[in-house]
C-alpha positions, 0 to 999 in steps of 0.5 A: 500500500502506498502510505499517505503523504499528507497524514505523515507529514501533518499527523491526521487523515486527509479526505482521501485516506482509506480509499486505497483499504476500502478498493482492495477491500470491495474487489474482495467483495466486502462491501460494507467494510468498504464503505466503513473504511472510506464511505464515499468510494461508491459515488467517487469510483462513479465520478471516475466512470464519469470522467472516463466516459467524459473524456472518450466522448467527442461532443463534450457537452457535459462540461457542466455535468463533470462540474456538478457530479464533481460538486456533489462527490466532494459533498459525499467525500466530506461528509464520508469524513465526518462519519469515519471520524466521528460516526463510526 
């Protein structure tokens, strides 16, 4: 696994700490242990399934859509954030 820069070198997790753990742990089919890890892997891989598609695509007309889904996940990873620290 590849350590966390930003966690050594301030001492806390940054917003996307876990998401390696949580990958490794859904391609072994552990879905909700996946999700406790780092609870915004699903919308964040979904944006990333977006942004491929965005980037194959030769009318790139959804210049607003890529804003907008990247708006939202970032919701989805600040409060993934706030539950991994202080929910679960």
């Amino acid at each position: 696994m590849i350590p966390c820069l930003f966690k050594m070198l301030f001492g806390f997790d940054c917003l996307g700490c876990g998401f390696q753990r949580a990958l490794f742990l859904l391609f072994r089919g552990e879905f909700l242990d996946a999700f406790k890890m780092y609870p915004a892997l699903y919308s964040t891989l979904l944006f990333f399934g977006f942004l491929i598609f965005y980037f194959f695509d030769k009318s790139k007309k959804y210049k607003k859509a890529v804003w907008n889904f990247a708006f939202i996940n970032l919701i989805f990873v600040i409060g993934g954030y706030y539950l991994k620290h202080f929910y679960f």
